[in-house]
C-alpha positions as CSV (number, residue, x, y, z in Angstrom):
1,X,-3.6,24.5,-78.9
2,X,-4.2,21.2,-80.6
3,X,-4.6,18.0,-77.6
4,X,-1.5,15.9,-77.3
5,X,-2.9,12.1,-77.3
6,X,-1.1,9.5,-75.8
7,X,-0.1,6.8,-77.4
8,X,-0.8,4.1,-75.0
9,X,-3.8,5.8,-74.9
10,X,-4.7,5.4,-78.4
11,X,-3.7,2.2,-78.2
12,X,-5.9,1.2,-75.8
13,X,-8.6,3.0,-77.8
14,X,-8.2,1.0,-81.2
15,X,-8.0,-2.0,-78.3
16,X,-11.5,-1.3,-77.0
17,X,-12.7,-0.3,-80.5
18,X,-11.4,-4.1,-81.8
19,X,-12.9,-6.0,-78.6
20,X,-16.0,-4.2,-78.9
21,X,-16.5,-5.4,-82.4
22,X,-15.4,-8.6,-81.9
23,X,-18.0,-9.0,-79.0
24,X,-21.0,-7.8,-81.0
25,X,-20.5,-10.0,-83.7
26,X,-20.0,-12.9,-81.3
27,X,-23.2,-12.1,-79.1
28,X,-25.2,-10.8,-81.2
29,X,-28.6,-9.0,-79.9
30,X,-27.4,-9.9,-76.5
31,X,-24.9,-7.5,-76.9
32,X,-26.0,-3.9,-75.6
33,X,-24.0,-0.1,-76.6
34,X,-25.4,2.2,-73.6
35,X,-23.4,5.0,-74.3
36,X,-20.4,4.9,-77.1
37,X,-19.2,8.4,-76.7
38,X,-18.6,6.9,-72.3
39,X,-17.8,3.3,-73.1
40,X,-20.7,2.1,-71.5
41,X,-21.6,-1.4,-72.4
42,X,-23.9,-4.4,-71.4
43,X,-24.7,-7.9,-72.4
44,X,-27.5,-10.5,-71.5
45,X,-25.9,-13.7,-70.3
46,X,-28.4,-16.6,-69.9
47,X,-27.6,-20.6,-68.7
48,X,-28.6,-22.1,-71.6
49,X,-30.3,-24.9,-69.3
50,X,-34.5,-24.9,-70.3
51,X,-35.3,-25.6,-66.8
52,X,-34.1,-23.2,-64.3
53,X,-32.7,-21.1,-66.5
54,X,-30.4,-18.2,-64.8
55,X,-30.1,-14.4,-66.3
56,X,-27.5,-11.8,-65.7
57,X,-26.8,-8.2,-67.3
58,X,-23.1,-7.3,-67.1
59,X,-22.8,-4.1,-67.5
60,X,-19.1,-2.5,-68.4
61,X,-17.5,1.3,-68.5
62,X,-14.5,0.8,-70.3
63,X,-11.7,3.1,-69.1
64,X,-8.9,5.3,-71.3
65,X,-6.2,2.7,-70.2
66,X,-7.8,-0.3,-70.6
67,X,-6.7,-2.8,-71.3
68,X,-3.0,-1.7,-70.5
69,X,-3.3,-0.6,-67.3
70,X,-6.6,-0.6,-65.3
71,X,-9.8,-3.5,-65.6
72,X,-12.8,-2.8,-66.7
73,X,-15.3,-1.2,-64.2
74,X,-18.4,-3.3,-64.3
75,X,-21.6,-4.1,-62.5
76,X,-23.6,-7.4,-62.4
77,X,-27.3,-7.0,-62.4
78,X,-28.8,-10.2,-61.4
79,X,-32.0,-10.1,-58.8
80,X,-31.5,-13.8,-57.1
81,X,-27.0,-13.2,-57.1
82,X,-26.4,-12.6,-53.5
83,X,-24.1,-12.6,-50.7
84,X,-21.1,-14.9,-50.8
85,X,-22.2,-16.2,-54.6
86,X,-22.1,-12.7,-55.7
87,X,-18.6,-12.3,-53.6
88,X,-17.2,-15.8,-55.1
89,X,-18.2,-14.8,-58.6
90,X,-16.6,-11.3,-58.3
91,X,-13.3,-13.0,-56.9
92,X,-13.0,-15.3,-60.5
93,X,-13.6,-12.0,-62.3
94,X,-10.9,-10.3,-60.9
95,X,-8.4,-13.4,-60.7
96,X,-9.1,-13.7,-64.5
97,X,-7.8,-9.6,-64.5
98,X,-4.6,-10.3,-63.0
99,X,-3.7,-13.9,-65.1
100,X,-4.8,-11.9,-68.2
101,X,-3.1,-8.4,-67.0
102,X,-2.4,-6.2,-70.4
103,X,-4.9,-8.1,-72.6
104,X,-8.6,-7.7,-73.8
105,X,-10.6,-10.1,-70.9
106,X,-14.2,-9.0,-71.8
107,X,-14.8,-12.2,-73.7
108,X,-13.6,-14.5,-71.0
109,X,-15.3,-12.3,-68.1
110,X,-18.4,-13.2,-70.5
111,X,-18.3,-16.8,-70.6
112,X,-17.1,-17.2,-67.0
113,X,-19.8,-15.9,-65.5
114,X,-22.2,-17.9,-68.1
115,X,-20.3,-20.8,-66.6
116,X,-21.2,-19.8,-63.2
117,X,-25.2,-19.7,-64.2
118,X,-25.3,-23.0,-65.5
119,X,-23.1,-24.4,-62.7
120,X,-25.9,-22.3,-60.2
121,X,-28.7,-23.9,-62.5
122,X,-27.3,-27.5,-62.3
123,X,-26.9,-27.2,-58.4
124,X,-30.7,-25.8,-58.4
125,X,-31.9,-29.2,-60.7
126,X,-30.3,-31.5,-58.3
127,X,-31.7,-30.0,-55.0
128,X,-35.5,-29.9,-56.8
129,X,-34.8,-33.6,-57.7
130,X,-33.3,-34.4,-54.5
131,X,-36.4,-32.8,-53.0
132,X,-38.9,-34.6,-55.2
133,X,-37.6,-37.8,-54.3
134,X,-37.5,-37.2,-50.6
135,X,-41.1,-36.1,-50.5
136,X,-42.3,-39.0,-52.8
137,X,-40.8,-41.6,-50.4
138,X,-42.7,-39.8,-47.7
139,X,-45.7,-39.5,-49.1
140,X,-45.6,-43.6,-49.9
141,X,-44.7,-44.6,-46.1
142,X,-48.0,-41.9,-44.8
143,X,-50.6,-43.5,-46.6
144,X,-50.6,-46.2,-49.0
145,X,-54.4,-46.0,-49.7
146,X,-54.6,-42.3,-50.7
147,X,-51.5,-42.7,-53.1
148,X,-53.6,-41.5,-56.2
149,X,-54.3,-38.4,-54.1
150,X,-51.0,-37.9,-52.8
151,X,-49.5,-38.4,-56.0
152,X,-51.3,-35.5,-57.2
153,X,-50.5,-33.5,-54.0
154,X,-47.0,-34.4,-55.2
155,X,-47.8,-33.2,-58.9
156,X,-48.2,-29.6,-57.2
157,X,-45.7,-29.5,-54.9
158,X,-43.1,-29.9,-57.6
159,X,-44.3,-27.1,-59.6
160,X,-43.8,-25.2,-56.8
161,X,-40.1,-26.6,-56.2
162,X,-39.5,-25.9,-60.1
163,X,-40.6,-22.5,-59.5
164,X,-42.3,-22.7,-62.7
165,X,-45.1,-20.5,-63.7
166,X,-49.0,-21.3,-61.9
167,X,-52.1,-19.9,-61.8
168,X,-51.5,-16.8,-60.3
169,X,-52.1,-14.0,-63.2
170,X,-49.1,-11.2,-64.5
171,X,-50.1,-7.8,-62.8
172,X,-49.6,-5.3,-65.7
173,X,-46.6,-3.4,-65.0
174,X,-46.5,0.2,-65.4
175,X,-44.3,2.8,-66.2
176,X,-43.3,6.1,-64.9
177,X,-41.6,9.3,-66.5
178,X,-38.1,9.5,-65.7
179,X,-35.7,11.8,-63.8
180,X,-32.5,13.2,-65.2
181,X,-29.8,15.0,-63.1
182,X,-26.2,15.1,-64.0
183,X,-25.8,12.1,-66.4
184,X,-27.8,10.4,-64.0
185,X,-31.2,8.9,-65.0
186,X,-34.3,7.5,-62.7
187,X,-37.1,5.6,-63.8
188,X,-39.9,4.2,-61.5
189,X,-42.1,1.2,-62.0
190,X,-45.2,0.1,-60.6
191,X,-47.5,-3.0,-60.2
192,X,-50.2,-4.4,-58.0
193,X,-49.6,-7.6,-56.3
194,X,-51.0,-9.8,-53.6
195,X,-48.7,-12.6,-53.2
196,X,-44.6,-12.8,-53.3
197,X,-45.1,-14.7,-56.1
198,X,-46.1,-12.0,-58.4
199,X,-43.4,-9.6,-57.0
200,X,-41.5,-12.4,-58.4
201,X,-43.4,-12.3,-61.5
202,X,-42.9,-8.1,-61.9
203,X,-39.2,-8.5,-61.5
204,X,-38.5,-11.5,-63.8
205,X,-41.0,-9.2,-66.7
206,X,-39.1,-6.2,-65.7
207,X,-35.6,-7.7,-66.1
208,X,-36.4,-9.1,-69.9
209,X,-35.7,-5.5,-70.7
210,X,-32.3,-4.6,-71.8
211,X,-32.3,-1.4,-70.6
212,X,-34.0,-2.1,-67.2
213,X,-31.1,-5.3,-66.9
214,X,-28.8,-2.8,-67.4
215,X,-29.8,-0.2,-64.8
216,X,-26.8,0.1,-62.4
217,X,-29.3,-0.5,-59.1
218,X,-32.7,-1.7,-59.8
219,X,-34.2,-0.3,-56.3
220,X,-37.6,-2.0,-55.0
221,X,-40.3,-2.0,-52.1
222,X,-43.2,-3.6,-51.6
223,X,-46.6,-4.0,-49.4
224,X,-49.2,-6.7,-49.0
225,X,-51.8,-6.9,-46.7
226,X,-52.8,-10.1,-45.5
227,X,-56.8,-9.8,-44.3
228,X,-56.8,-13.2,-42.5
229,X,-53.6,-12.2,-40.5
230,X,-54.5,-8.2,-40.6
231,X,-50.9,-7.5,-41.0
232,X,-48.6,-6.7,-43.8
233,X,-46.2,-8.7,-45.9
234,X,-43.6,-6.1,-47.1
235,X,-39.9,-6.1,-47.7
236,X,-37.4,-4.5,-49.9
237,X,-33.8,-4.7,-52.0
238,X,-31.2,-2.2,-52.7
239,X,-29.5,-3.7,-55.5
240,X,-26.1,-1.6,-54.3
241,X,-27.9,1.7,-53.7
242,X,-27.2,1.1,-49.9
243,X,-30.3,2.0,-47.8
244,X,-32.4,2.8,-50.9
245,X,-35.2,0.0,-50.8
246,X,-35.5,0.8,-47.1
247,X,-36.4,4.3,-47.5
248,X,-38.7,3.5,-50.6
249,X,-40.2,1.2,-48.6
250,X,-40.8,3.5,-45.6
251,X,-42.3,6.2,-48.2
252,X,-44.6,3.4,-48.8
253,X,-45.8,2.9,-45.4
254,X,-46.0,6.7,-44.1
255,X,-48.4,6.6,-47.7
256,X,-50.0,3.8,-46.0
257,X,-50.5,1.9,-49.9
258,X,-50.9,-1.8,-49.7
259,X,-51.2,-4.6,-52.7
260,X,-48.5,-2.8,-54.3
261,X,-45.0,-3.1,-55.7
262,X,-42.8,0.4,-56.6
263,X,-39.3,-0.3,-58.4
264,X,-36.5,2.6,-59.1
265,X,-34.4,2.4,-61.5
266,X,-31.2,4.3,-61.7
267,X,-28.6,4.3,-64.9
268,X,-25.3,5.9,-63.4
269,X,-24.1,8.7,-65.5
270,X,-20.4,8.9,-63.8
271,X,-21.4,12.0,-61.4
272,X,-21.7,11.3,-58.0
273,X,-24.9,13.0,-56.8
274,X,-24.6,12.5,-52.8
275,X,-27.8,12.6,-51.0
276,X,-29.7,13.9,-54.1
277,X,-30.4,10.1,-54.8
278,X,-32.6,9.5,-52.4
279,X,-34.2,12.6,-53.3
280,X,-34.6,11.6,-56.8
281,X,-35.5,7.8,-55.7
282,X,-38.3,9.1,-53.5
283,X,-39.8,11.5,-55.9
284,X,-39.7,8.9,-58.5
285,X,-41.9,6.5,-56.4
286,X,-44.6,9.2,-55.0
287,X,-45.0,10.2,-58.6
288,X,-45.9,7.1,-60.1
289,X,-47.9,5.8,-56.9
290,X,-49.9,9.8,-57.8
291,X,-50.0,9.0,-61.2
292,X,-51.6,5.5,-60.9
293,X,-54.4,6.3,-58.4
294,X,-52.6,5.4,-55.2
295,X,-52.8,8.9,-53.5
296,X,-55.0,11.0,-53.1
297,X,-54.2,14.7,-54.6
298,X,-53.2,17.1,-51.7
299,X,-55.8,19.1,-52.0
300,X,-58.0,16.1,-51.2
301,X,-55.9,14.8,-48.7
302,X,-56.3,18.6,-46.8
303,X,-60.1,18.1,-46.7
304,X,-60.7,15.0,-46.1
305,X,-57.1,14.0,-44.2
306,X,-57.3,10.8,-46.0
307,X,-53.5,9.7,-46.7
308,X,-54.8,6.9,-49.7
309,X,-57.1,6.1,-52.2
310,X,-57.7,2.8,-53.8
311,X,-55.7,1.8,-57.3
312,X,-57.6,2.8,-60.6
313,X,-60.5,0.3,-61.5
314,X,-61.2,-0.5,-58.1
315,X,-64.0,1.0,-56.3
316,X,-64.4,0.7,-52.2
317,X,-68.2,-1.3,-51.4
């Protein structure tokens, strides 16, 4: 027996179908189709300031009744949107919904949260400025005779505040082989690093790619041992995947690996998998740390009980 369609439905179909276009035309390469057959969308959106420039990935399932009866599901994949910013800008998104109830909003979800970046990258200008300007006038009442150096000291310092690139070299990022359960897709990624800075550095390279922005969590732990201090600098994110960077990051210290950064990413395929996650989050990360020199094989580890081995290219003296 032939499917009976419903017409609001179908409606809402030649809706999407009509939005959809309109939006890649508008956007461009920005624009992103994950999955047509789903409805599963995403689009780069960038403050078009030069200096402190903000990126975002919205990503967007697009239900059978939008946009007649229900919004849009969506997630916003931005590494530094936290918190109450990430609470306020969800709050205009949905306040937009209800003015706009029954109509395409896509385009205007778009643009306001582009207007959110460059309002966040204006605010971040005028507190480095503010900053600069309190630590010249400090500098000029300390010492008057060593302004040259100070003024140099100063130099620094703002880069720092700018949060622009320094000295401090990429660490090539590599990448491991995915996992696939029940639409569900995990990816791990791996890099050595030594300061924050570069864990900075991995995820700012790792988010240039569409289909990493687009990752519904983008899961990460880290470890860095510190040899003046003889401790560890180490922390971790969940990007929604609630307790995920924790237990990544607790594989990483019953491994005992140090100088090194693991990310997870996971694409949500519409199935819920329940604790299998974690499963699949976990396996992804010991494969990768295996498969880049970080562990020892088990049969090694059974003879010699050594739990790690150094990265590849790097020899102990």
């Amino acid at each position: 027996m032939a499917d009976i369609i419903n017409p609001e439905n179908e409606e809402d179909l030649q809706a999407q179908i009509e939005e959809v276009e309109a939006l890649s035309s508008i956007y461009g390469d920005e624009w992103c189709v994950i999955d047509e057959a789903s409805r599963i969308f995403c689009i780069k959106i960038s403050s078009d300031a030069e200096e402190q420039k903000l990126t975002a990935c919205l990503q967007i399932i697009l239900p059978p009744d939008y946009p007649s009866a229900a919004p849009p599901i969506y997630q916003i994949n931005a590494a530094w949107l936290r918190g109450s910013e990430r609470a306020k800008l969800a709050n205009s998104l949905e306040d937009i919904y209800v003015e706009h109830a029954g109509e395409s909003i896509l385009y205007l979800w778009v643009e306001r949260i582009r207007d959110f970046l460059v309002e966040k990258s204006h605010c971040s200008e005028a507190v480095v400025q503010q900053e600069e300007v309190n630590r010249t006038a400090e500098e000029e009442v300390e010492d008057d005779e060593d302004a040259p150096d100070f003024s140099i000291l100063g130099v620094e310092k703002a880069h720092l505040f700018m949060d622009q690139p320094n000295d401090e070299e990429m660490p090539p990022v590599k990448h491991g082989s995915p996992i696939t359960d029940r639409r569900s897709t995990f990816q791990p990624h791996l890099a050595p690093v030594v300061t924050p800075r570069q864990v900075k550095m991995v995820l700012e390279k790792l988010y240039e790619n569409k289909k990493i922005a687009s990752a519904t969590h983008n899961i990460y732990a880290y470890r860095i041992y510190c040899e003046d201090k003889h401790s560890f600098l180490q922390d971790c994110e969940d990007d929604g995947e609630t307790a995920a960077g924790g237990r990544v990051l607790h594989l990483l210290q019953i491994l005992d690996v140090r100088n090194v950064m693991v990310v997870v990413s996971r694409w949500y395929g519409g199935i819920l998998l329940g604790p299998d996650r974690f499963k699949h989050i976990n396996n992804c990360a010991r494969n990768i740390l295996m498969e880049e020199g970080y562990l020892a094989s088990t049969d090694e580890a059974c003879k010699s009980g050594a739990k790690t081995k150094r990265p590849k290219g790097k020899k102990a003296k």
